[in-house]
C-alpha positions in Angstrom: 14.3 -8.6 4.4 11.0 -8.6 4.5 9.9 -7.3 1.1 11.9 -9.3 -1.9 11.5 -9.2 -5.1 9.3 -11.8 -5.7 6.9 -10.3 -3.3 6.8 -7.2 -5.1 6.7 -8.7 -8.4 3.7 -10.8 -7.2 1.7 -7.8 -5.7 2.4 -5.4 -8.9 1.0 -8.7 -11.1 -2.0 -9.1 -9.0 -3.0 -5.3 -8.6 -1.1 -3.5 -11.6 -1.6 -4.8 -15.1 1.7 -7.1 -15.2 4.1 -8.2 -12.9 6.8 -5.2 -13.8 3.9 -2.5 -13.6 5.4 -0.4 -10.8 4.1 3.0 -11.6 0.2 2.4 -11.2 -1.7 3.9 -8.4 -3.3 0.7 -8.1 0.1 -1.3 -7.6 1.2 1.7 -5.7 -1.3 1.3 -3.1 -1.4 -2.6 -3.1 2.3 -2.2 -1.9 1.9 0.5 0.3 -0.7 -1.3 2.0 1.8 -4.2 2.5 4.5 -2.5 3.8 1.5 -0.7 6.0 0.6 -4.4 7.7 4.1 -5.1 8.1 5.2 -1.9 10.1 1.9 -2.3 12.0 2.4 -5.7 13.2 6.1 -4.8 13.9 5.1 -1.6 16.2 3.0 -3.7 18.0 5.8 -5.6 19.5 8.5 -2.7 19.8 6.0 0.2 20.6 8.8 2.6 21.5 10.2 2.6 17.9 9.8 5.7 17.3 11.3 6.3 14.2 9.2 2.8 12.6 6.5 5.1 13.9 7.3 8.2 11.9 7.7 5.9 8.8 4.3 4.5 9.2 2.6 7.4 9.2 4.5 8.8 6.8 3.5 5.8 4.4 -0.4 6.2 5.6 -0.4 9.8 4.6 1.4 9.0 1.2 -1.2 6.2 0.8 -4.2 8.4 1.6 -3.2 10.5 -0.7 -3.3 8.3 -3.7 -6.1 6.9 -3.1 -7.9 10.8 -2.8 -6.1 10.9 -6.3 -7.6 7.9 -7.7 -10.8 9.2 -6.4 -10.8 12.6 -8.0 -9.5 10.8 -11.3 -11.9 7.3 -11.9 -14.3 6.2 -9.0 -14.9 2.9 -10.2 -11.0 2.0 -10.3 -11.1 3.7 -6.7 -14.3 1.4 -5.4 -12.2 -1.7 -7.2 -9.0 -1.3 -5.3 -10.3 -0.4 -1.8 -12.5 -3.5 -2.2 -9.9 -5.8 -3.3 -6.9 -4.4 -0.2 -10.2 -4.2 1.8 -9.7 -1.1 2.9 -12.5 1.4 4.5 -14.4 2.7 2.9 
């Protein structure tokens, strides 16, 4: 599998504010974002998956909506997290 534990645990400790902080937007988003890359790059070999498609876009739209929360909610933890995923914007 592509997404173990470890990986997880090592994405929550470098976005969230340990290594078992699951439920920030921040750590949310960090994973999101990985799981994001790893369908992408995936798609681009099997580009008639269309139900890896529907996931994708599902995750994008789940994505894009915490990050419009974390907008609303504090800017600069907003500016801070789509500057460390380097994300647009």
């Amino acid at each position: 599998m592509y997404l173990t534990s470890e990986k997880k645990e090592e994405l929550f400790s470098q976005y969230g504010k340990s290594n078992k902080d699951t439920g920030s937007v921040e750590s949310q988003v960090a994973l999101f974002s990985y799981r994001i890359a790893h369908l992408t790059e995936h798609l681009k070999k099997n580009h008639k998956d269309f139900a890896t498609q529907r996931s994708l876009i599902k995750l994008v739209g789940k994505r894009r909506a915490l990050l419009d929360y974390m907008k609303k909610r504090d800017i600069e933890r907003y500016r801070a997290i789509v500057k460390a995923l380097n994300l647009r914007k």
